[in-house]
C-alpha positions as CSV (number, residue, x, y, z in Angstrom):
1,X,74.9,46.2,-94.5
2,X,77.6,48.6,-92.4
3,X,75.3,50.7,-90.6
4,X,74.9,48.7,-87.6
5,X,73.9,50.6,-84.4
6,X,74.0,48.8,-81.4
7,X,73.9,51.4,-79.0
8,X,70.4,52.3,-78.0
9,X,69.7,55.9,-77.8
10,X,67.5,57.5,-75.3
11,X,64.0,56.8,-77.2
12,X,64.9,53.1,-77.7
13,X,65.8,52.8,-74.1
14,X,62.1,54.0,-73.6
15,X,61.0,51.7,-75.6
16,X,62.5,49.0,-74.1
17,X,61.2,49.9,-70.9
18,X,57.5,50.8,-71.9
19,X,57.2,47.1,-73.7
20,X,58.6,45.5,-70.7
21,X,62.0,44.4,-71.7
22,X,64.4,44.6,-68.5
23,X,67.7,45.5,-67.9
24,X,68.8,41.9,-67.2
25,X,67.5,40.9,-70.6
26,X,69.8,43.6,-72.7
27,X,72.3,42.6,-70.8
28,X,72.6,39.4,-71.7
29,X,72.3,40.5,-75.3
30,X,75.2,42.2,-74.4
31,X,76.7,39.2,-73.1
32,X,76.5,37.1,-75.8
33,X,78.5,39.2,-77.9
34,X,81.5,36.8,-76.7
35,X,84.8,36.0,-77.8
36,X,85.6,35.9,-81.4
37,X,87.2,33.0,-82.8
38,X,90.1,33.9,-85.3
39,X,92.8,31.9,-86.9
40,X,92.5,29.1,-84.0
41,X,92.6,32.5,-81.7
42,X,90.4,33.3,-79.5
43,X,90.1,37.0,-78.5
44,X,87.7,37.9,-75.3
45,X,85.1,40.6,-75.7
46,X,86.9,43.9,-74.4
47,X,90.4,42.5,-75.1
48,X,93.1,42.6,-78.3
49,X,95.8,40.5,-79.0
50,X,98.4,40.4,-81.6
51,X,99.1,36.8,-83.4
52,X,101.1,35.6,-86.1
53,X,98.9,34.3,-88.8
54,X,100.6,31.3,-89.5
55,X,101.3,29.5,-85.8
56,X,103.9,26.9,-86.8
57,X,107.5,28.1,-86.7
58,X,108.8,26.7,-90.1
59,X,110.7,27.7,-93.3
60,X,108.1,28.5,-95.3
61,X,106.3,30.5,-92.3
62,X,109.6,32.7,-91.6
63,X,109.1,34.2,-95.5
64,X,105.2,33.9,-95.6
65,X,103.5,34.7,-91.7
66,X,101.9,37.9,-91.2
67,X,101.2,40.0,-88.1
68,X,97.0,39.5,-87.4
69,X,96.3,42.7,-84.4
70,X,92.8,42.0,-83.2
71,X,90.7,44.2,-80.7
72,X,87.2,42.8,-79.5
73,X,85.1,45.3,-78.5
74,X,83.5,45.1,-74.9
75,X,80.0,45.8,-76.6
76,X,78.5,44.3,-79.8
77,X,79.3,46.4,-83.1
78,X,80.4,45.6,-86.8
79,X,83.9,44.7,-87.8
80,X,86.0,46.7,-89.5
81,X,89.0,45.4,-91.3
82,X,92.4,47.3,-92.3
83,X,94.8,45.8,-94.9
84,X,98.4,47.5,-95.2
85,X,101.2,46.2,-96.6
86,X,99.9,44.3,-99.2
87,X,102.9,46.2,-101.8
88,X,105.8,45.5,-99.5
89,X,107.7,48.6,-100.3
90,X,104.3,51.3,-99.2
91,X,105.2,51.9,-95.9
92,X,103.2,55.2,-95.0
93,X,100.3,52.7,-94.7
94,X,101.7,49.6,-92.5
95,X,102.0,52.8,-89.9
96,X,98.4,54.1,-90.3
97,X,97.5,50.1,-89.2
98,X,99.7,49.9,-86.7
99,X,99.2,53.1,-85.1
100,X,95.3,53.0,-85.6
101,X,95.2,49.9,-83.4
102,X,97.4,51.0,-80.7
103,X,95.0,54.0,-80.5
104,X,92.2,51.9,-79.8
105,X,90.8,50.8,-76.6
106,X,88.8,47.6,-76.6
107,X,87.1,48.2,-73.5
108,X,85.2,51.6,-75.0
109,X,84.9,49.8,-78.7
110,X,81.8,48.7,-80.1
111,X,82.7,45.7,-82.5
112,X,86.0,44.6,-83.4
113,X,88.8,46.0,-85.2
114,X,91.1,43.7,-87.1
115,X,94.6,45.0,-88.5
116,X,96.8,42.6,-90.8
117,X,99.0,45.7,-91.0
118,X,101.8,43.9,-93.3
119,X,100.5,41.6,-94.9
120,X,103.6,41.3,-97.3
121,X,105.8,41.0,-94.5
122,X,109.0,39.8,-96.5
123,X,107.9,42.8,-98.8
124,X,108.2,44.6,-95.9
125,X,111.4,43.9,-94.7
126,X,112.9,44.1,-97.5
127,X,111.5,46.9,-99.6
128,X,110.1,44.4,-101.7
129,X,106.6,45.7,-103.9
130,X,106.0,42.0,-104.7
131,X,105.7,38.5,-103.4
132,X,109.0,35.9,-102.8
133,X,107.5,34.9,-106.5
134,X,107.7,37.9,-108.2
135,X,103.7,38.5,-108.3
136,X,101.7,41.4,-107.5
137,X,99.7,39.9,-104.5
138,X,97.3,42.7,-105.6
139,X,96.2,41.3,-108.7
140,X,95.6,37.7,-107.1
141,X,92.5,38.1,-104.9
142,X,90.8,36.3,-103.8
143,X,93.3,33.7,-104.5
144,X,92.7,29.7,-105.0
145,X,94.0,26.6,-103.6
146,X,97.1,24.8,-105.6
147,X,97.8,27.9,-106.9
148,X,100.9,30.1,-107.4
149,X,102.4,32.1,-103.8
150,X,100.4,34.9,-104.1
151,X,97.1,32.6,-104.9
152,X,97.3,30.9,-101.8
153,X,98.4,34.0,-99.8
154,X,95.4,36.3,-101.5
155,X,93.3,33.0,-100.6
156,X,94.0,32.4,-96.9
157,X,93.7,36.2,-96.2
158,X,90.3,36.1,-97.9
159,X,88.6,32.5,-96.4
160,X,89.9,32.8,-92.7
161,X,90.1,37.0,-92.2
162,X,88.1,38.5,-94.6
163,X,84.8,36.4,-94.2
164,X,84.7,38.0,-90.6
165,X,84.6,42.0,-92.2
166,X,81.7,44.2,-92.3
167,X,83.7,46.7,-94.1
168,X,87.6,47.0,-95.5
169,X,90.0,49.7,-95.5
170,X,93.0,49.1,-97.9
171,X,96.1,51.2,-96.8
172,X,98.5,52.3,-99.8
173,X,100.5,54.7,-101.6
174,X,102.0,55.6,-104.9
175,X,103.9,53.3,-106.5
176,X,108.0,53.2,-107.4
177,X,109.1,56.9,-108.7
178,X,105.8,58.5,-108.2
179,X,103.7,60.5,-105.2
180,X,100.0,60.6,-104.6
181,X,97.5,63.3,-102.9
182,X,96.1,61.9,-100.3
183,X,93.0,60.5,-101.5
184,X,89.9,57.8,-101.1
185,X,89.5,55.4,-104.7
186,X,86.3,53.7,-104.0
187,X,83.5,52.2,-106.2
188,X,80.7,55.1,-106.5
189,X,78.3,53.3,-107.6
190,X,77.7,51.4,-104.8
191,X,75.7,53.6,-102.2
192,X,77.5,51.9,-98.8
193,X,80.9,52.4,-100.3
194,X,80.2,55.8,-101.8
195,X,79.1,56.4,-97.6
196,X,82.7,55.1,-96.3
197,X,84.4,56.6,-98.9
198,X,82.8,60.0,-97.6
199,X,83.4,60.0,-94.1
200,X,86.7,58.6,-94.0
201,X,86.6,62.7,-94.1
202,X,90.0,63.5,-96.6
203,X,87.9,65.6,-98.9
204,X,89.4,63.9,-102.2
205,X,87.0,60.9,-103.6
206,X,88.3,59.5,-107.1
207,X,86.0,56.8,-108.4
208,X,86.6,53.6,-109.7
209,X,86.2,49.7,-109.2
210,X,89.9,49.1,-108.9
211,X,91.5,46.2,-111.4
212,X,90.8,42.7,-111.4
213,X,92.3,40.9,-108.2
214,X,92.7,43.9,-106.7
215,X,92.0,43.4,-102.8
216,X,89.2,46.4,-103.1
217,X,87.2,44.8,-106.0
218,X,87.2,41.5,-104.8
219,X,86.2,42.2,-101.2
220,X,83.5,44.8,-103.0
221,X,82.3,41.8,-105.2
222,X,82.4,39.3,-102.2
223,X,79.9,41.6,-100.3
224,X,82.3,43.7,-98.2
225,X,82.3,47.4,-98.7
226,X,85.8,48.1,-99.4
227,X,87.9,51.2,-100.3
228,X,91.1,52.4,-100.2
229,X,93.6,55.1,-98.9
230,X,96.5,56.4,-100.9
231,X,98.7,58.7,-99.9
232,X,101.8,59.8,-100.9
233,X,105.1,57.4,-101.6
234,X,106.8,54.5,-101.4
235,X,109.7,53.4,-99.6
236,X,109.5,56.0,-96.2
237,X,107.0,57.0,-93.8
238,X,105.6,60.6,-94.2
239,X,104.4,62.0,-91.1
240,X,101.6,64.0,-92.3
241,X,100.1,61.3,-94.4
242,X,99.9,58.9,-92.1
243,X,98.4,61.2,-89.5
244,X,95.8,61.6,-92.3
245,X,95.4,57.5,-92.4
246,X,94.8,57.2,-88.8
247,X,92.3,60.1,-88.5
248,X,90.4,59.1,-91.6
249,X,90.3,55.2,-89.6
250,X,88.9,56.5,-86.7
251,X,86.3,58.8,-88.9
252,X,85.3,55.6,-90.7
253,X,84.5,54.2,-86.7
254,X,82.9,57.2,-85.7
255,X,80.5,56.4,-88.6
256,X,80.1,52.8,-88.2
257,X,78.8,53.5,-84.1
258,X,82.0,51.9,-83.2
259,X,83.9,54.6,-81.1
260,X,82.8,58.1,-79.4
261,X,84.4,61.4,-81.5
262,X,82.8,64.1,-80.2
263,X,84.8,66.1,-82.4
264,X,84.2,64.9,-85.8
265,X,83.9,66.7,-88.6
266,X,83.6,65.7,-92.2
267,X,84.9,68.2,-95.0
268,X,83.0,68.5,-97.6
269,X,84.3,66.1,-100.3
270,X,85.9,66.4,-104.0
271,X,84.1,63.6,-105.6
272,X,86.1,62.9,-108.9
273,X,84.3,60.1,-111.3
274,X,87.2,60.3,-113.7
275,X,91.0,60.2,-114.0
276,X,93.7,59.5,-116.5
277,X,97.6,59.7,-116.8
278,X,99.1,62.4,-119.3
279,X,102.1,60.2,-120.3
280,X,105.9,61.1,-121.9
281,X,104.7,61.5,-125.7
282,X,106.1,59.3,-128.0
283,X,110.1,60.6,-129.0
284,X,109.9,62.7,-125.6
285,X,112.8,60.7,-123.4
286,X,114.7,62.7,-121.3
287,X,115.1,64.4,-117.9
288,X,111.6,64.7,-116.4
289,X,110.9,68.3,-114.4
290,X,107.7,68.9,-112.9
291,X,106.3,72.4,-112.5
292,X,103.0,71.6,-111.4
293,X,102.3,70.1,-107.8
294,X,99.9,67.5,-106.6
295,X,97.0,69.5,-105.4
296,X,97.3,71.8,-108.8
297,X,94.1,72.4,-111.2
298,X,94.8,72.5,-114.2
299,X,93.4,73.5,-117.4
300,X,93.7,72.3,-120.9
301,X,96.9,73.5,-122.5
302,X,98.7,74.5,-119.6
303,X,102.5,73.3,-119.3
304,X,103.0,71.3,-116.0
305,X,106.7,70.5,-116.8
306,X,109.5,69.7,-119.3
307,X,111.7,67.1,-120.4
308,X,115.3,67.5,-121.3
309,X,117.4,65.4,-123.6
310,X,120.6,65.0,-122.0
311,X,121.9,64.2,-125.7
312,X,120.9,66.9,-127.6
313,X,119.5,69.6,-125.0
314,X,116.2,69.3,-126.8
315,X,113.5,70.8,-125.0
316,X,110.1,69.0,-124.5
317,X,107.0,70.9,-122.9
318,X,104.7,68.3,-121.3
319,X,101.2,69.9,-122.2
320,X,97.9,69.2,-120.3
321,X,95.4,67.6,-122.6
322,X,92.5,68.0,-120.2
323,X,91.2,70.2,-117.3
324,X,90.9,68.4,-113.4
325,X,93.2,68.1,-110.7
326,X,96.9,66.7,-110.4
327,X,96.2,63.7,-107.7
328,X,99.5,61.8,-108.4
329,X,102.5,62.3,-110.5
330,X,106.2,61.5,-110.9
331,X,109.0,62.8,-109.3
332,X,111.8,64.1,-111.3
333,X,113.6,61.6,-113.0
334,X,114.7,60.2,-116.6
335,X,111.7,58.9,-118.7
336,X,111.0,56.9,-121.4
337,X,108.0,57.5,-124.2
338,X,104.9,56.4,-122.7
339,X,106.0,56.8,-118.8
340,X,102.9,58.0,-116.9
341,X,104.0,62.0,-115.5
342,X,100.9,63.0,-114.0
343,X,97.3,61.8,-112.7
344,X,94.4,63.9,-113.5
345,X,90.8,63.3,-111.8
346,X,88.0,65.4,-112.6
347,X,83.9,65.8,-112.6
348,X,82.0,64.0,-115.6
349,X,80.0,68.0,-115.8
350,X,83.8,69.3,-116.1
């Protein structure tokens, strides 16, 4: 369970009091809230530190180690874990994690925060969507021993950092060649995450379990409520996005009891329980223009852009086949048949 409240409101307090439980008593609930143990780490209550994940200095660590940021909480609280990074080349959210942490006082937190805020670090460096091996670590949670790269990454991350999360927060954004509205993808079946997905407080909730080894399902499956941020694309960081990320982080605290905001306020959300890509129809190649904009809705039949043959100047409308909102899309480019233009998410009563 996520809703953990260890602050005691004024009729608890009372409580407390009326059944004879003193002040010496909570506090020394208080005070064994400790240190938490992490990676061979140990980080004091009200402290953070930042770590490398593997310790060693060594060849493989230089392509492989990670940055761990931890902040223990000077009062008792759940932990909430933020993964970034994880496709090397999505930098919007590697700056949501590292700015979300820096934000964050450990000596006012309740609970812990822990950021692995690039956790394809190599990726990172070198613009790199995948691992040294050419795999999506994305698709290899929660990883094995005597496996491939990405298996033993996906499975290190989930034994030793994972196992200590009350709840997850995945950090991405579109992929190569495309953009994304900022939006929550969570599981909305599942009341808990349905509740995260909520009050991270963007307004746009698309629905859906994620693909196998994905770092959402399997921390969902595992027993972690898990979703994730995406926001616009890759290879740059977008000011307004990430300003999003780091707001939506601290909304997601603000609901688990871990930080004060006086001044939150949750939108109303756009809960979408279905999506799908209108693709280049088959014969279609050419020079891809978009007319329509992320944010758009759209209705069935309308033209949301063309496609030019540079050979023959042949002109292809790309037609909506369905009603709902544009969420992601491509940016203008040459396309082949089949190349995914836009995303569309809309209501099941739609």
């Amino acid at each position: 369970m996520i809703r953990i409240h260890y602050r005691p409101n004024l009729a608890l307090v009372l409580l407390i009091v009326a059944i004879g439980v003193t002040p010496a008593a909570i506090a020394s609930t208080v005070d064994q809230w400790g240190s938490l143990q992490l990676l061979g780490r140990e980080i004091a209550a009200g402290t953070s530190s930042k770590f490398s994940f593997i310790p060693d200095r060594s060849y493989e660590a230089s392509y492989l180690n990670m940055p761990v940021f931890v902040a223990r909480g000077a009062a008792p609280g759940p932990v909430l874990c933020l993964a970034a990074g994880v496709h090397g080349d999505e930098l919007n959210g590697v700056e949501v994690a590292r700015r979300a942490f820096a934000q964050i006082d450990p000596q006012k937190l309740h609970g812990t925060l822990i950021a692995l805020p690039a956790i394809n670090a190599e990726g990172v460096r070198t613009g790199n969507r995948y691992l040294s091996d050419r795999r999506d670590l994305n698709r290899a949670f929660p990883g094995r021993t005597g496996g491939s790269v990405a298996a033993l990454i996906a499975h290190a991350i989930f034994t030793d950092v994972l196992s200590h999360c009350d709840a997850l927060v995945d950090l991405h954004t579109a992929s190569n060649r495309r953009a994304n509205l900022p939006q929550i993808r969570a599981d909305l079946s599942d009341p808990e995450i349905r509740e995260l997905a909520i009050h991270f407080g963007l307004g746009i909730v698309v629905g859906g379990s994620g693909p196998d080894g994905s770092l959402r399902r399997e921390a969902a499956k595992a027993g972690i409520p898990a979703i994730i941020y995406e926001a616009g694309e890759p290879f740059r960081f977008q000011e307004d996005e990430i300003a999003r990320g780091v707001l939506g982080v601290k909304n997601i605290m603000a609901h688990l009891d871990m930080i004060e905001r006086a001044d939150r306020e949750i939108p109303d959300a756009r809960v979408y329980e279905r999506s799908r890509w209108v693709r280049t129809a088959v014969g279609n190649s050419g020079f891809f223009f978009p007319t329509a904009k992320l944010g758009d809705i759209v209705r069935t039949g309308d033209s949301l852009g063309k496609i030019v043959d540079p050979l023959t100047d042949a002109v292809f409308d790309v037609i909506s086949p369905i009603s709902g909102e544009i969420i992601g899309m491509a940016v203008p480019q040459p396309v082949l048949s089949g190349y995914a233009l836009f995303n569309l998410a809309w209501h099941d009563s739609d």
